[in-house]
CHARMM internal coordinates of N, CA and C (Angstrom, degrees):
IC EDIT
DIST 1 N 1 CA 1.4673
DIST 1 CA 1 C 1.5235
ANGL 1 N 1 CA 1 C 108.93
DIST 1 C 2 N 1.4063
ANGL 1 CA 1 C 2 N 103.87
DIHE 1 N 1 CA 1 C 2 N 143.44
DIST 2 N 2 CA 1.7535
ANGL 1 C 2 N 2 CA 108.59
DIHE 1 CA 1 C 2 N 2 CA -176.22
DIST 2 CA 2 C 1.4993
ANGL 2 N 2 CA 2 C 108.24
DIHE 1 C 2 N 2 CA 2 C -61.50
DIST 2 C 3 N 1.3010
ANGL 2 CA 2 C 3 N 137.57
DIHE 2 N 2 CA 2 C 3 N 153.21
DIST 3 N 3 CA 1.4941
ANGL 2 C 3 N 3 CA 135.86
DIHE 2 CA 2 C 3 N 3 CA 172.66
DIST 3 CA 3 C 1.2990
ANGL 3 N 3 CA 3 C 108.52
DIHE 2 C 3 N 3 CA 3 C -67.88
DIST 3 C 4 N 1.4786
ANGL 3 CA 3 C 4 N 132.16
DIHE 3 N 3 CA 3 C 4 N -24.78
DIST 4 N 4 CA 1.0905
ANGL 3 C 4 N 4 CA 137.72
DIHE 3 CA 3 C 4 N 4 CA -162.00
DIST 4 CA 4 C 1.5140
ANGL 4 N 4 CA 4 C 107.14
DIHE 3 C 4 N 4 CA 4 C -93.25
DIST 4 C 5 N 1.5856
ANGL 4 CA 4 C 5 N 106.95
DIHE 4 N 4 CA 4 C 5 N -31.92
DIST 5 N 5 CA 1.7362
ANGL 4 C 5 N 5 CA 94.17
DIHE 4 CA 4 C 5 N 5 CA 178.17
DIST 5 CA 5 C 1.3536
ANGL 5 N 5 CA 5 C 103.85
DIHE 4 C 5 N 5 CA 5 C -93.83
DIST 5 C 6 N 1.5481
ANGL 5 CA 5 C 6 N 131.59
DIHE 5 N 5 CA 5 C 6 N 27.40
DIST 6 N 6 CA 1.5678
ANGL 5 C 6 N 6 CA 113.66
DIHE 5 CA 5 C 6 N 6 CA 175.88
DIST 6 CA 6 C 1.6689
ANGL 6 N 6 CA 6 C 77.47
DIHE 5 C 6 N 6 CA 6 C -111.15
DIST 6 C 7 N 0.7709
ANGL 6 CA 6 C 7 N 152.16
DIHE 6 N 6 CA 6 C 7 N -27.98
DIST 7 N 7 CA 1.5674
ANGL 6 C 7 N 7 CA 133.15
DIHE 6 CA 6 C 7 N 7 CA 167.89
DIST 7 CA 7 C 1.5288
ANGL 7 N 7 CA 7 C 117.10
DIHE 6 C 7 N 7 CA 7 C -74.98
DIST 7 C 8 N 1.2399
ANGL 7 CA 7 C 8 N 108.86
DIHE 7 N 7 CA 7 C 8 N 1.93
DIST 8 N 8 CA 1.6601
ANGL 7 C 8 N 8 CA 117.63
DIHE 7 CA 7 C 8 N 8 CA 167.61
DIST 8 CA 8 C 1.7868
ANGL 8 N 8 CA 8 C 104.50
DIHE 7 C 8 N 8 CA 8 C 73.75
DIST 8 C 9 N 1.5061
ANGL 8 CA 8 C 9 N 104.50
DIHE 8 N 8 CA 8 C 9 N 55.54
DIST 9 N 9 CA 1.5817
ANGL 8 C 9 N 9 CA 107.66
DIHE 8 CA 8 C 9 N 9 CA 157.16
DIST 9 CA 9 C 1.4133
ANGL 9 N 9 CA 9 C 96.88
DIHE 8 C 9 N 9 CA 9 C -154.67
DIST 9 C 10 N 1.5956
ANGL 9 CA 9 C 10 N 98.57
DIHE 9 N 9 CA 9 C 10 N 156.16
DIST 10 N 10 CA 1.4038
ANGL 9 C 10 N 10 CA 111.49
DIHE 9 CA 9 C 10 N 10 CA -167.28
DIST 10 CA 10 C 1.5089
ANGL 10 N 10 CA 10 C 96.45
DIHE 9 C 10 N 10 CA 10 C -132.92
DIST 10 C 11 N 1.9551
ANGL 10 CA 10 C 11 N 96.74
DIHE 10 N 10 CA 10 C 11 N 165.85
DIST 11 N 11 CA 1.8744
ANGL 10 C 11 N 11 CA 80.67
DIHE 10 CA 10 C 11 N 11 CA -178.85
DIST 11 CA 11 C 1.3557
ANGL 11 N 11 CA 11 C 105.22
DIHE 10 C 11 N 11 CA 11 C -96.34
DIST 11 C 12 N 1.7885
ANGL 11 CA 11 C 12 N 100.13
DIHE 11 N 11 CA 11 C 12 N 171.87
DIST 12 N 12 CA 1.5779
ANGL 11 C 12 N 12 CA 97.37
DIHE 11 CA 11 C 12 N 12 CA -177.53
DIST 12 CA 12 C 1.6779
ANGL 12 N 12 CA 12 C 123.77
DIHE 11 C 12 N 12 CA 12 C -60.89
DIST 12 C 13 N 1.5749
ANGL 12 CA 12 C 13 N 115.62
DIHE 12 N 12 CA 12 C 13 N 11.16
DIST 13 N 13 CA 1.0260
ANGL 12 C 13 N 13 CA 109.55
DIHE 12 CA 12 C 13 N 13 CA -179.46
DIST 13 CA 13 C 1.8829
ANGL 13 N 13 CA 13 C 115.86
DIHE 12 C 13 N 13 CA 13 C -89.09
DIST 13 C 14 N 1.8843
ANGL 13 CA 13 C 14 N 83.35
DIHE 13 N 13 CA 13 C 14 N -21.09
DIST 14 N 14 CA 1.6790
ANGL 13 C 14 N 14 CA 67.80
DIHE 13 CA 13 C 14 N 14 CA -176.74
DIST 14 CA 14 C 1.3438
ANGL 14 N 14 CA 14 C 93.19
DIHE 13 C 14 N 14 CA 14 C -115.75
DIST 14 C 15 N 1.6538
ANGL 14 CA 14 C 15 N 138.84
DIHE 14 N 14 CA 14 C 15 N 33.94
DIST 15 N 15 CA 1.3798
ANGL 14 C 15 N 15 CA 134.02
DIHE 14 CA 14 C 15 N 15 CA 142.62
DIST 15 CA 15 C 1.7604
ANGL 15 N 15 CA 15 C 101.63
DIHE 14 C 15 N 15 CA 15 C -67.02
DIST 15 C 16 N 1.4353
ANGL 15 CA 15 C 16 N 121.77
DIHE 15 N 15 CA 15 C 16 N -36.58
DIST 16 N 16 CA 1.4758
ANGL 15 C 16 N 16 CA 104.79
DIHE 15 CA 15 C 16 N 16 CA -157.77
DIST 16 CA 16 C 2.0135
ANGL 16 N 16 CA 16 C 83.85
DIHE 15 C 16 N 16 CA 16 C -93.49
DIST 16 C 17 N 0.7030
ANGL 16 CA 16 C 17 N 124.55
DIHE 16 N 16 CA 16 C 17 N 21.74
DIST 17 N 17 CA 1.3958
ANGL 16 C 17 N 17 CA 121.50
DIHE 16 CA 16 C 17 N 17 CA 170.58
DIST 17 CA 17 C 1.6570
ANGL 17 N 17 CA 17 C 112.72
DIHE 16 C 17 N 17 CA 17 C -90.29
DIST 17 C 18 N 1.4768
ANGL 17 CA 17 C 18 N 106.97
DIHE 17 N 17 CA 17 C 18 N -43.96
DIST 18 N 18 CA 1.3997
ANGL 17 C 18 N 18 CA 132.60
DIHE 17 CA 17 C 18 N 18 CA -150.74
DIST 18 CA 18 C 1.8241
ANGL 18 N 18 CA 18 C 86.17
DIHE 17 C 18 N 18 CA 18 C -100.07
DIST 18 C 19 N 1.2028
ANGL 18 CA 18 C 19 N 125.00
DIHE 18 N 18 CA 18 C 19 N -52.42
DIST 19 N 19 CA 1.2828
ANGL 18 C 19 N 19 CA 102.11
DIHE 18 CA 18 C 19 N 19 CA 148.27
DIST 19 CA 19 C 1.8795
ANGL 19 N 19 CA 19 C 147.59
DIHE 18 C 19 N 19 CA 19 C -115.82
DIST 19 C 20 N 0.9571
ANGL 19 CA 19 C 20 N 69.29
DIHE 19 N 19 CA 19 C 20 N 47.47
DIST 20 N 20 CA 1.8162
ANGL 19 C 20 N 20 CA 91.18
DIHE 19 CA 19 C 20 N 20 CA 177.70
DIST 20 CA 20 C 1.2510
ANGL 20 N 20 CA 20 C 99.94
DIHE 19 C 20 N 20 CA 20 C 28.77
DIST 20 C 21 N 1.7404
ANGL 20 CA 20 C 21 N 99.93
DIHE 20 N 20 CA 20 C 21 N 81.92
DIST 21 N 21 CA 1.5915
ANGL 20 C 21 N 21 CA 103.85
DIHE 20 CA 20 C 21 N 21 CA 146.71
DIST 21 CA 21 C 1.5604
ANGL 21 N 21 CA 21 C 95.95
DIHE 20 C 21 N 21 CA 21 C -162.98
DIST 21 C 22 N 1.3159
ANGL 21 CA 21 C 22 N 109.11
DIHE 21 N 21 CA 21 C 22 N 176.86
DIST 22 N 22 CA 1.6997
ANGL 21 C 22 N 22 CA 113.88
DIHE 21 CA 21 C 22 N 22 CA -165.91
DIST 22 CA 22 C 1.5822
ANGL 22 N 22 CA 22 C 98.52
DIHE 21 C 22 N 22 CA 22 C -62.32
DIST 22 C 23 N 1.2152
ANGL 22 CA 22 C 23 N 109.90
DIHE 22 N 22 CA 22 C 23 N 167.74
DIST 23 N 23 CA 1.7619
ANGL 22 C 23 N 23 CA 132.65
DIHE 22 CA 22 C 23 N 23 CA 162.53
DIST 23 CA 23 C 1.1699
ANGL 23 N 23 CA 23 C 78.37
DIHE 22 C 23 N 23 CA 23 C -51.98
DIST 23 C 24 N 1.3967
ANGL 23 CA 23 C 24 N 126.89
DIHE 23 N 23 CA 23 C 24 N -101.93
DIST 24 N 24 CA 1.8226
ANGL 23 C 24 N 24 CA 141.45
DIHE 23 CA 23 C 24 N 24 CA -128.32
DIST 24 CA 24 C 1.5901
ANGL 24 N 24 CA 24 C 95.08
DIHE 23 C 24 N 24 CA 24 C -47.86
DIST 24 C 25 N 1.3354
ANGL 24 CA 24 C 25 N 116.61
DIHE 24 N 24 CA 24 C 25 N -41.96
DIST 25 N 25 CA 1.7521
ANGL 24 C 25 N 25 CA 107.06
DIHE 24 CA 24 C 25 N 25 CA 164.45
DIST 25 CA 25 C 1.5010
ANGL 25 N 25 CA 25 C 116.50
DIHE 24 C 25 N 25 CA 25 C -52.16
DIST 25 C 26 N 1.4547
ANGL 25 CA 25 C 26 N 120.27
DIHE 25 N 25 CA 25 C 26 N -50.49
DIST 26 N 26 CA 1.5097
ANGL 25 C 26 N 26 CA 119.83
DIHE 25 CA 25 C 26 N 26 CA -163.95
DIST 26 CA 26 C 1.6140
ANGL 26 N 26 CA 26 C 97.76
DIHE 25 C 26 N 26 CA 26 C -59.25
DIST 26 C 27 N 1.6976
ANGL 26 CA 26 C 27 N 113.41
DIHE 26 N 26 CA 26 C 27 N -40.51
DIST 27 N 27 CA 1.6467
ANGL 26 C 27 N 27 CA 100.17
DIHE 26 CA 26 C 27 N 27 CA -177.12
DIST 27 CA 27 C 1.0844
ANGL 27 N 27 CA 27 C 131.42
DIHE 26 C 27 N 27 CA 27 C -89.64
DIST 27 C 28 N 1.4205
ANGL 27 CA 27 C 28 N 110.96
DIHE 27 N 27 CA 27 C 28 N -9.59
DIST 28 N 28 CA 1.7096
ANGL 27 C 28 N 28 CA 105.86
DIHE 27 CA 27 C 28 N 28 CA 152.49
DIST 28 CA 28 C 1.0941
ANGL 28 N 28 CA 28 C 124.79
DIHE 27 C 28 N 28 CA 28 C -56.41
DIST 28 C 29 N 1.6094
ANGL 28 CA 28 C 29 N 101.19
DIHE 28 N 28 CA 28 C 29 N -53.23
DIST 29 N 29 CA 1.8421
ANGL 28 C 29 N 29 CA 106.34
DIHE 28 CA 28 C 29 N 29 CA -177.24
DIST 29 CA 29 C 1.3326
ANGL 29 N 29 CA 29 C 94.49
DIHE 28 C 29 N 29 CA 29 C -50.46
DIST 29 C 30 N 1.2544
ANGL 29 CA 29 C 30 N 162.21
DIHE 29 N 29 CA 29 C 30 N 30.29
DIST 30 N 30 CA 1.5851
ANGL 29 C 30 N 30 CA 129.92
DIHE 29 CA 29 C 30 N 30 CA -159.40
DIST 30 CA 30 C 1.3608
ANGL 30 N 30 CA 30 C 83.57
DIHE 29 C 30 N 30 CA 30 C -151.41
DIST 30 C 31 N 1.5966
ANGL 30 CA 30 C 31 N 121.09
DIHE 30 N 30 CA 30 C 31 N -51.66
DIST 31 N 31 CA 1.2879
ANGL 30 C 31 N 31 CA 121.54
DIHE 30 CA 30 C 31 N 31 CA 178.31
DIST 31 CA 31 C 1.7580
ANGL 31 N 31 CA 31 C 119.31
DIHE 30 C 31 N 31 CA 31 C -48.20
DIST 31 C 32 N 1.4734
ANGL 31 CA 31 C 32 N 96.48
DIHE 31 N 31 CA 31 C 32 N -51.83
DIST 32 N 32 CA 1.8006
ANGL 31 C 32 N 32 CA 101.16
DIHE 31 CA 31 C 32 N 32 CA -179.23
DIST 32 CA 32 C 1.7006
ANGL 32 N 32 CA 32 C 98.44
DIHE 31 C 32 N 32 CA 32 C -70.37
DIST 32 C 33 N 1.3662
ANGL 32 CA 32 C 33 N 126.49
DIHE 32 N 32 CA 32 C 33 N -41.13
DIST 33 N 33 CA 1.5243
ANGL 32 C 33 N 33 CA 84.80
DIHE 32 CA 32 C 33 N 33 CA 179.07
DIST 33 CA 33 C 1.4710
ANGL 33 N 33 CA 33 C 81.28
DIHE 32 C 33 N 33 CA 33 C 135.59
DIST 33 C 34 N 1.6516
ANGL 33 CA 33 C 34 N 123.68
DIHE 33 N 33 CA 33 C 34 N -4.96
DIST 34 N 34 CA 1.3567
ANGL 33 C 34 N 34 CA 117.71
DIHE 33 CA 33 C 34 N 34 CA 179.71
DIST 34 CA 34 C 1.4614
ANGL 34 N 34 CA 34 C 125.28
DIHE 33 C 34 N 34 CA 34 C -78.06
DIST 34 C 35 N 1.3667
ANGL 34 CA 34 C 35 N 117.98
DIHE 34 N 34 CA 34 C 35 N -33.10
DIST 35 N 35 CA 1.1442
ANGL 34 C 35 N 35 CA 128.09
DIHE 34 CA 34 C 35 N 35 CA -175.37
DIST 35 CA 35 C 1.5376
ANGL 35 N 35 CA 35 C 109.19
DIHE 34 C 35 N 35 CA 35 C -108.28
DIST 35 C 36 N 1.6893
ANGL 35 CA 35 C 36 N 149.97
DIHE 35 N 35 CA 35 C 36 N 147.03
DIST 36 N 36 CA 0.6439
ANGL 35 C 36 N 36 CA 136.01
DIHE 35 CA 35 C 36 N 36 CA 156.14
DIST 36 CA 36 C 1.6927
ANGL 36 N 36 CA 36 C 140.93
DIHE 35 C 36 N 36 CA 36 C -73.55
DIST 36 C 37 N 1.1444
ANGL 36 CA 36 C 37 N 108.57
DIHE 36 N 36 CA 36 C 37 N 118.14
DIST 37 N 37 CA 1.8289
ANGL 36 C 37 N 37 CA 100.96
DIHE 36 CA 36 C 37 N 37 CA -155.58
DIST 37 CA 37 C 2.2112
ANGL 37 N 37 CA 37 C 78.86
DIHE 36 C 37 N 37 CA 37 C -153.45
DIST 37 C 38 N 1.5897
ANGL 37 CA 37 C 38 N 74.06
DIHE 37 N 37 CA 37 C 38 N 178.70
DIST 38 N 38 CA 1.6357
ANGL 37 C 38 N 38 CA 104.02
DIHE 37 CA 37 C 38 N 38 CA 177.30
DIST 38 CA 38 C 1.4558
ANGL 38 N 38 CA 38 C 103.44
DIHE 37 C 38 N 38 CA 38 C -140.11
DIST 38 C 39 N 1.3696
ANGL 38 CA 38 C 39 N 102.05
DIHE 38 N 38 CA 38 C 39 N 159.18
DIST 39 N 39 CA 1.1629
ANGL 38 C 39 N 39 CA 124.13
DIHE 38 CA 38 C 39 N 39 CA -177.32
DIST 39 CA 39 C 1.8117
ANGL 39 N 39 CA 39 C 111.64
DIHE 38 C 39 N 39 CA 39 C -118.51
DIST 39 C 40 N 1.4512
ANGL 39 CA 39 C 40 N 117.09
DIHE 39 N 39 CA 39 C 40 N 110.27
DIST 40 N 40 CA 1.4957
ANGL 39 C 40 N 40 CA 125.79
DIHE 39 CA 39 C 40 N 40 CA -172.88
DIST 40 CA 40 C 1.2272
ANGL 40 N 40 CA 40 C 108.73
DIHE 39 C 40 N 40 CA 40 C -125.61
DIST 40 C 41 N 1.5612
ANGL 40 CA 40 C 41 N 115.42
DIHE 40 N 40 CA 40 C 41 N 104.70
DIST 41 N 41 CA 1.3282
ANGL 40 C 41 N 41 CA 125.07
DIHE 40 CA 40 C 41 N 41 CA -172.58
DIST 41 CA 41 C 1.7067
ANGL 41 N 41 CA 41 C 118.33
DIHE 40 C 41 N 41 CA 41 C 53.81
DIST 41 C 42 N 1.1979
ANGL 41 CA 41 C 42 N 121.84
DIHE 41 N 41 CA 41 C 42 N -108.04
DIST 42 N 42 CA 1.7727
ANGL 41 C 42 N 42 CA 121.79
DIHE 41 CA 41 C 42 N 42 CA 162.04
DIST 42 CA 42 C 1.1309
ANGL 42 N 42 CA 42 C 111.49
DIHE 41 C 42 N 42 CA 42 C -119.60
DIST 42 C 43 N 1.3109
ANGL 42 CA 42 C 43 N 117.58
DIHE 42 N 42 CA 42 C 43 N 36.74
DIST 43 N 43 CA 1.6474
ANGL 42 C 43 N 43 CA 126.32
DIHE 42 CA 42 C 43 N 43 CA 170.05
DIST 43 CA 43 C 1.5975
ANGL 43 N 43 CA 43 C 107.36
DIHE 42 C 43 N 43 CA 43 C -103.58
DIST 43 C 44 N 1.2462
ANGL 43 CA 43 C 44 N 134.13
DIHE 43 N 43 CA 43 C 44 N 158.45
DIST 44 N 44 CA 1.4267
ANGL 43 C 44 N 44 CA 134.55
DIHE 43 CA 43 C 44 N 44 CA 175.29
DIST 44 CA 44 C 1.3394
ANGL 44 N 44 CA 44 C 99.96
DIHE 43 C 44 N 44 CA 44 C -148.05
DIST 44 C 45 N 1.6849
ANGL 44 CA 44 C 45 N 108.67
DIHE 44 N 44 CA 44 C 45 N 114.57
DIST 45 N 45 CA 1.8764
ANGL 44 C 45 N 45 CA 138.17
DIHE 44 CA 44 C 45 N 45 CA 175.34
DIST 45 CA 45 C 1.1633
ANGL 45 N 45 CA 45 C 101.81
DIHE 44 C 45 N 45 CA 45 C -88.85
DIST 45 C 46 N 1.2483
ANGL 45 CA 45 C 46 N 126.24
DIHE 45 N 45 CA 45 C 46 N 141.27
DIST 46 N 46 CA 1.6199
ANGL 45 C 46 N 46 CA 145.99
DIHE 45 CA 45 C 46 N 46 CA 164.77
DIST 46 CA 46 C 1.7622
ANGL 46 N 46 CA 46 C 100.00
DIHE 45 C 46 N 46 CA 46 C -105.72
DIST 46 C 47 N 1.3046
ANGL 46 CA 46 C 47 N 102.67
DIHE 46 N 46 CA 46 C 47 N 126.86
DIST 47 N 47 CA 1.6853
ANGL 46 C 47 N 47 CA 109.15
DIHE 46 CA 46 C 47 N 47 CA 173.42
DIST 47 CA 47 C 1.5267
ANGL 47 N 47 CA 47 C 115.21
DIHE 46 C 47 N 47 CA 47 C -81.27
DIST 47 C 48 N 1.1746
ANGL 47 CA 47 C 48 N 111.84
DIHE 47 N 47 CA 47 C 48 N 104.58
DIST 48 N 48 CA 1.6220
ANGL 47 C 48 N 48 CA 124.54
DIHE 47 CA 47 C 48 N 48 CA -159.81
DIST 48 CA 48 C 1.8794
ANGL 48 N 48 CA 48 C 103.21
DIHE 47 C 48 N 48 CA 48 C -52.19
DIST 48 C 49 N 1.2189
ANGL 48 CA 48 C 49 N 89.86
DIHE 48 N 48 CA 48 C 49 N -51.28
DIST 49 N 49 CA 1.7687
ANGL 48 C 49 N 49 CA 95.38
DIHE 48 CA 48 C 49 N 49 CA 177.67
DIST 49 CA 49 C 1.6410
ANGL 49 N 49 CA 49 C 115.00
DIHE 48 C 49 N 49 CA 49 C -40.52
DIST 49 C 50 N 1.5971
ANGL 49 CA 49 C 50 N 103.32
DIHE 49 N 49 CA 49 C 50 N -66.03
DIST 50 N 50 CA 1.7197
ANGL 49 C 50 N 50 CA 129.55
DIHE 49 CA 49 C 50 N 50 CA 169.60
DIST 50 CA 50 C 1.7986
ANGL 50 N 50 CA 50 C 97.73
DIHE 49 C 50 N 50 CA 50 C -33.57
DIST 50 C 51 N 1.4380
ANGL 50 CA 50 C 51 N 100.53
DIHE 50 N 50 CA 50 C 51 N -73.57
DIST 51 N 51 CA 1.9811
ANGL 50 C 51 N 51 CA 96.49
DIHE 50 CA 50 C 51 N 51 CA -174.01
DIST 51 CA 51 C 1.2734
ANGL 51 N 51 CA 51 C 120.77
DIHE 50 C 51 N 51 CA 51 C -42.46
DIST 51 C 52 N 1.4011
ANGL 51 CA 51 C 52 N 92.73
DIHE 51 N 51 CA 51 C 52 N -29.05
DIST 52 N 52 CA 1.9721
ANGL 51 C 52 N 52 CA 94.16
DIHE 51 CA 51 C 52 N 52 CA -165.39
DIST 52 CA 52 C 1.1991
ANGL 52 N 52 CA 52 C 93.26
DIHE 51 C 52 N 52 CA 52 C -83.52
DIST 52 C 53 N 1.3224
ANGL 52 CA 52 C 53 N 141.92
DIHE 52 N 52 CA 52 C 53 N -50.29
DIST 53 N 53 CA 1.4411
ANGL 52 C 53 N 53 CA 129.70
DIHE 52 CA 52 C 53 N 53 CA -175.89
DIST 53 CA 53 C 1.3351
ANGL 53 N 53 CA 53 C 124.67
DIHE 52 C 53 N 53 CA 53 C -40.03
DIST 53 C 54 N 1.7722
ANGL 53 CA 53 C 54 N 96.96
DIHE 53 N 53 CA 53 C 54 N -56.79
DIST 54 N 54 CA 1.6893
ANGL 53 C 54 N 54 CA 121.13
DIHE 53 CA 53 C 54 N 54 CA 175.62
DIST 54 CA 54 C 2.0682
ANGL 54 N 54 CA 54 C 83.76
DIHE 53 C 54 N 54 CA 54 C -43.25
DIST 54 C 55 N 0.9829
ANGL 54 CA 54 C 55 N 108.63
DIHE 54 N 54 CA 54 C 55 N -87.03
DIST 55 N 55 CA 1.7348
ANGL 54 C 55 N 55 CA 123.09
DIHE 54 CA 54 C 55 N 55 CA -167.61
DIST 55 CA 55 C 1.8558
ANGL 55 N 55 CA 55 C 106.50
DIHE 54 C 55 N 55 CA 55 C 2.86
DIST 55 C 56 N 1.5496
ANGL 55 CA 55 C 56 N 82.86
DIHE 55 N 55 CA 55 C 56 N -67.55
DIST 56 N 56 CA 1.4207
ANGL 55 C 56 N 56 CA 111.74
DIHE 55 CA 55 C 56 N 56 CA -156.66
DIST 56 CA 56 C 1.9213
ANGL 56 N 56 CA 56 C 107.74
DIHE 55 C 56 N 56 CA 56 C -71.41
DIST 56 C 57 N 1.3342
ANGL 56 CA 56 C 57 N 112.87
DIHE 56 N 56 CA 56 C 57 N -6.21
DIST 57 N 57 CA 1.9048
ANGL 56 C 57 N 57 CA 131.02
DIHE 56 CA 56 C 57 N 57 CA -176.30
DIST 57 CA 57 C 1.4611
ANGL 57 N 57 CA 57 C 78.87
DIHE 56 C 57 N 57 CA 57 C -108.86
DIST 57 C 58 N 1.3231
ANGL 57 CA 57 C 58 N 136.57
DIHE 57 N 57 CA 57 C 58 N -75.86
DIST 58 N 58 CA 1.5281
ANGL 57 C 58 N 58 CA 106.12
DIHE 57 CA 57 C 58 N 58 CA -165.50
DIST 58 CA 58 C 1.3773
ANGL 58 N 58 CA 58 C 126.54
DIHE 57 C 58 N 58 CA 58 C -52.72
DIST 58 C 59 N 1.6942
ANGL 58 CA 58 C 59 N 114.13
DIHE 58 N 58 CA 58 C 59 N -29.42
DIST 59 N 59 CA 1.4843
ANGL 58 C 59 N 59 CA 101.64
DIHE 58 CA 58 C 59 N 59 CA -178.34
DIST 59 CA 59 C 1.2722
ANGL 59 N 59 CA 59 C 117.40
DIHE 58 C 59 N 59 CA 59 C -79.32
DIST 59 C 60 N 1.4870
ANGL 59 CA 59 C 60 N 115.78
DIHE 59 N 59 CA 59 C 60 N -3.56
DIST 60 N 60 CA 1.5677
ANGL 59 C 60 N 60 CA 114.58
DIHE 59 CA 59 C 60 N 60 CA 163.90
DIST 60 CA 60 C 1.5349
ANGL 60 N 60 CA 60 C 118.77
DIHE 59 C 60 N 60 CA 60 C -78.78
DIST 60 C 61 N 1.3172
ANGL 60 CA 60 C 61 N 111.53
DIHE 60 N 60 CA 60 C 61 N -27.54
DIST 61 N 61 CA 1.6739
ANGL 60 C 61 N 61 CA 131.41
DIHE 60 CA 60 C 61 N 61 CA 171.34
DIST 61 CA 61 C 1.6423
ANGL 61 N 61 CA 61 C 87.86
DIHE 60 C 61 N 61 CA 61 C -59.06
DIST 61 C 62 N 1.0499
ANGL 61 CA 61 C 62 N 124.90
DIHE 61 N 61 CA 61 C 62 N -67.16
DIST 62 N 62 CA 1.7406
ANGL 61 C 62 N 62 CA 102.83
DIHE 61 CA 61 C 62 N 62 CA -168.20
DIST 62 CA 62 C 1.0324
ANGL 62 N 62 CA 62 C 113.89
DIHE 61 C 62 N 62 CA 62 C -78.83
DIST 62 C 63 N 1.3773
ANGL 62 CA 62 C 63 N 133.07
DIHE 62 N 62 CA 62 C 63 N -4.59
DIST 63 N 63 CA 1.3538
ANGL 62 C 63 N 63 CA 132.05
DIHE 62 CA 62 C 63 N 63 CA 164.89
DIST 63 CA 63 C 1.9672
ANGL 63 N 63 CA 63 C 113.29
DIHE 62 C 63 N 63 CA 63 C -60.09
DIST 63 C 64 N 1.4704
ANGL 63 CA 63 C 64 N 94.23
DIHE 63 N 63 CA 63 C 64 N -53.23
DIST 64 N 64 CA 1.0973
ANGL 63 C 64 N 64 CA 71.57
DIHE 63 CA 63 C 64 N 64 CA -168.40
DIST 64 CA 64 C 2.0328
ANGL 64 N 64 CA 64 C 82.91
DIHE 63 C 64 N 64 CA 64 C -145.80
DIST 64 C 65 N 1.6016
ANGL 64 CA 64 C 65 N 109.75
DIHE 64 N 64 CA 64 C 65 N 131.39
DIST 65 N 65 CA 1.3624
ANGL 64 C 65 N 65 CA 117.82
DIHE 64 CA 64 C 65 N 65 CA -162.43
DIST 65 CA 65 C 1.2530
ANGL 65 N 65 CA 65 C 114.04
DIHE 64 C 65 N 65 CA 65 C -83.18
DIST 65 C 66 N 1.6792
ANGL 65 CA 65 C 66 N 130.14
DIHE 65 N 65 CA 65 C 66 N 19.25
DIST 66 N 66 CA 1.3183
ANGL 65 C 66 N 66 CA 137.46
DIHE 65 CA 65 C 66 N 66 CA 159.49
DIST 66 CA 66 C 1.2691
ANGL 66 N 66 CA 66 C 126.09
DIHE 65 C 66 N 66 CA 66 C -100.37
DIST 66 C 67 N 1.8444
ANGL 66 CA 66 C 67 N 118.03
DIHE 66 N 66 CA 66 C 67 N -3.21
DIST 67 N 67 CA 1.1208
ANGL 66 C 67 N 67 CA 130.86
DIHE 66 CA 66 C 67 N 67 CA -178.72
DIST 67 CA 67 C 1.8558
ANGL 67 N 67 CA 67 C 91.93
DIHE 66 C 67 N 67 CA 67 C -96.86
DIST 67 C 68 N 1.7921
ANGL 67 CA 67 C 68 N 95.12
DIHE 67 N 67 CA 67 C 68 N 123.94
DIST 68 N 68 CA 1.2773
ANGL 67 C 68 N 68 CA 94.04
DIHE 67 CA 67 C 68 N 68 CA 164.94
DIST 68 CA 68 C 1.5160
ANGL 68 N 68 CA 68 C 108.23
DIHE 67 C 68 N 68 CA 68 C -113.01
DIST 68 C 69 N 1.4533
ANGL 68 CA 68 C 69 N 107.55
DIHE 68 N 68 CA 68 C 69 N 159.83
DIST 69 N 69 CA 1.6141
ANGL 68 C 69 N 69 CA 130.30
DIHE 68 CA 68 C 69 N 69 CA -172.81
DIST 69 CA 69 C 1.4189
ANGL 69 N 69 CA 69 C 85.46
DIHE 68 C 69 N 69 CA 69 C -54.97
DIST 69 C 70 N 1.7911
ANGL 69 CA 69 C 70 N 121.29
DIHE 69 N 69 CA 69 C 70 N 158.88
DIST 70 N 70 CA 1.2382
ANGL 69 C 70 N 70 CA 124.90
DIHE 69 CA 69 C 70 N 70 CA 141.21
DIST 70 CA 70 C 1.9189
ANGL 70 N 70 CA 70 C 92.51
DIHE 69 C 70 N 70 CA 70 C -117.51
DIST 70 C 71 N 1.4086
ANGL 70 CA 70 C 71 N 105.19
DIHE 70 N 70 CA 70 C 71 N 133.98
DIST 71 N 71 CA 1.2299
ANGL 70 C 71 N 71 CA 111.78
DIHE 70 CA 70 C 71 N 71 CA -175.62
DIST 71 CA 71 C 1.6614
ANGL 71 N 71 CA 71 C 108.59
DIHE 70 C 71 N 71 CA 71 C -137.61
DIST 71 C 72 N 1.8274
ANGL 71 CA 71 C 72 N 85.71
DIHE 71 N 71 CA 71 C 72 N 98.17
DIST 72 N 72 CA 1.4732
ANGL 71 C 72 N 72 CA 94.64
DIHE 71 CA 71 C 72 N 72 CA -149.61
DIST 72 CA 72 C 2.4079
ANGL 72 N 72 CA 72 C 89.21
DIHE 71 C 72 N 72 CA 72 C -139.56
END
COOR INIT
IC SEED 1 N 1 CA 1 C
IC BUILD
């Protein structure tokens, strides 16, 4: 197991996996403050807990188009 997912962060390669969209998306979102992640030296972690939450508010956003995200 990676060292990084037993402390519950993953890299941005398999955040844009988990939600199907490019890396260079996963590290913007992370840079502005959208996604929850850290920044370690020139590496960039996504907080596995944080993604899954985000995950689980968008698929209610397409469920139903009056539920808005809180992305907090």
């Amino acid at each position: 197991m990676d060292t990084n997912t037993e402390f519950g962060y993953i890299t941005t390669e398999e955040a844009a996996r988990i939600l199907g969209a490019s890396r260079k998306t996963i590290v913007r979102k992370v840079e502005k403050g959208l996604l929850p992640g850290v920044k370690i030296a020139r590496r960039i972690l996504v907080d596995r807990e944080g993604l899954e939450q985000l995950k689980k508010q968008f698929k209610l956003w397409k469920r139903n188009k009056n539920y808005k995200p809180v992305l907090s």
